[in-house]
C-alpha positions in Angstrom: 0.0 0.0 0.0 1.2 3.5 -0.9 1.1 6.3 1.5 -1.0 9.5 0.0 1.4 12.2 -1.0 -0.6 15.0 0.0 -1.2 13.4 3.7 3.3 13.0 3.2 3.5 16.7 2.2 1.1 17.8 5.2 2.8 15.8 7.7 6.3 17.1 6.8 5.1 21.0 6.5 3.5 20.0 10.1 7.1 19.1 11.6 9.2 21.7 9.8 6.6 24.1 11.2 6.9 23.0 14.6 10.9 22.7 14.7 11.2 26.5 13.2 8.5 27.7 15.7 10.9 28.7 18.4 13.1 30.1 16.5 11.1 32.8 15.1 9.1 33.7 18.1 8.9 36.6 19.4 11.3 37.3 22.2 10.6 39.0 25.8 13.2 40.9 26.1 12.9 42.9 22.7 13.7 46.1 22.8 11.4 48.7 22.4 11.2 51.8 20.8 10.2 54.7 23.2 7.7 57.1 21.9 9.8 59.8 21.8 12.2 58.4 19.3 9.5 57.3 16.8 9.5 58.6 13.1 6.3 60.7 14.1 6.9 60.9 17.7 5.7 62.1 20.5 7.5 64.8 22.8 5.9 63.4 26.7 5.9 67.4 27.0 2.1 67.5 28.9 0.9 69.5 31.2 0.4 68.0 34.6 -3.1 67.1 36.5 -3.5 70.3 38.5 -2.1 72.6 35.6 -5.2 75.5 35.0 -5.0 74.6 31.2 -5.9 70.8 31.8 -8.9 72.1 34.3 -10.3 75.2 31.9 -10.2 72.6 29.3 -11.3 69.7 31.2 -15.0 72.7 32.2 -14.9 73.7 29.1 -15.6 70.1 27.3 -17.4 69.5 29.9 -20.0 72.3 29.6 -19.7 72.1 25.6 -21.1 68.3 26.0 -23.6 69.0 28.3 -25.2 72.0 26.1 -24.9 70.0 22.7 -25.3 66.5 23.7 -27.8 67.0 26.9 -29.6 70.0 26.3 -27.6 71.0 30.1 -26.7 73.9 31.2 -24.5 72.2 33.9 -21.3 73.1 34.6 -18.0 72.6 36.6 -17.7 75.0 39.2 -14.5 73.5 41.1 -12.4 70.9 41.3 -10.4 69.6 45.0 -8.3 66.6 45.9 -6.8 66.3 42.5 -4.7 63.4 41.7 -2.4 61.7 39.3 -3.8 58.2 39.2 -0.9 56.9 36.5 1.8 58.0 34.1 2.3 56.1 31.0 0.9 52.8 32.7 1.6 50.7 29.7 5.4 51.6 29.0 7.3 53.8 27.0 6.3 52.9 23.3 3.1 53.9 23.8 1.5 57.5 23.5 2.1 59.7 26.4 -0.6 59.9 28.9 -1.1 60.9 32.0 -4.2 59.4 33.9 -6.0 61.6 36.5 -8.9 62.1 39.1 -10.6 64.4 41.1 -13.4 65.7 42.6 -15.5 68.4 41.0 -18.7 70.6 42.1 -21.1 70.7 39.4 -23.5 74.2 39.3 -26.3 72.2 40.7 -24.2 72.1 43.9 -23.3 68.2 43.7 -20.0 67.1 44.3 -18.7 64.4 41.7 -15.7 62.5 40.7 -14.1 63.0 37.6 -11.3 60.4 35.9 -9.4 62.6 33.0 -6.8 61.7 31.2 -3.9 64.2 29.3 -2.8 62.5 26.0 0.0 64.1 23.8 -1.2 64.6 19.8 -4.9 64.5 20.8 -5.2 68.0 20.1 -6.4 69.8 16.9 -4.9 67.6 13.9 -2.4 65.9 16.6 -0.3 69.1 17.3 -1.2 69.7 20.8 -2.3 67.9 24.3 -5.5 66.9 24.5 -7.8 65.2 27.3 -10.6 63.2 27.7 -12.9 63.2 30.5 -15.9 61.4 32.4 -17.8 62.5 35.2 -19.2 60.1 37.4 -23.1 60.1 37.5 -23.4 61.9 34.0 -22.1 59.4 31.7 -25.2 59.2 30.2 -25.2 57.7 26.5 -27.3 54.9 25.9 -24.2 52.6 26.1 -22.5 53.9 28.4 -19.2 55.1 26.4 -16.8 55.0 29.1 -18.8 51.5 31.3 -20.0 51.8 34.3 -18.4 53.8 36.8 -16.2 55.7 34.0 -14.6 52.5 34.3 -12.7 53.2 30.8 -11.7 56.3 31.7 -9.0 54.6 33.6 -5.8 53.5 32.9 
């Protein structure tokens, strides 16, 4: 009886694949390429968590949402116990972020915590800092963009 050459073929691609495997997998200890040092990089060059720019931009989204999305006037009136919750919590080839909380006072008088992060190159076409924000309690689109809690919001 003669084997079936295709079932021959298949069975010796099978253990060539198998003996090269190791060999080209990837490695642990690769070295990676910091984001600074990237073809298009990033500079890391953001402003911290309690810098006035982050929190008049951090109101300002905020209110902007509320009166498009919401039909809201609300707005942030303060912020206290502010807080870097994480710097670049996934290494250095990654964009720059820095991952924040706090607690803010809404105009309605209600105290709520927001989780904001501070991204380099989300600004207007990718030329400036941007953040990105969600307040506890008013995370109101149908599917709850950032989960529950503003769980996404984290790092």
């Amino acid at each position: 009886m003669r084997p079936n050459r295709s079932f021959t073929t298949f069975a010796l691609g099978l253990v060539l694949a198998a003996t090269l495997q190791p060999a080209l997998a990837r490695s642990g200890r690769e070295e990676i390429t910091p984001a600074e040092e990237r073809e298009f990089n990033y500079d890391a060059n953001i402003p911290g968590c309690q810098a006035s720019e982050v929190l008049e931009r951090l109101s300002t989204n905020f209110a902007e949402k509320e009166a498009k999305f919401w039909n809201s006037s609300l707005t942030i009136v303060s912020y206290e116990r502010i807080e870097r919750t994480a710097w670049r919590p996934w290494g250095l080839d990654f964009v720059p972020r820095r991952y924040c909380s706090a607690v803010a006072t809404t105009s309605d008088g209600v105290r709520r915590k927001v989780d904001y992060s501070v991204r380099d190159g989300l600004g207007i076409i990718g030329a400036d800092w941007g953040i990105e924000f969600c307040v506890h309690g008013l995370d109101r689109n149908l599917a709850y963009a950032y989960a529950t809690a503003c769980r996404e919001a984290r790092p």
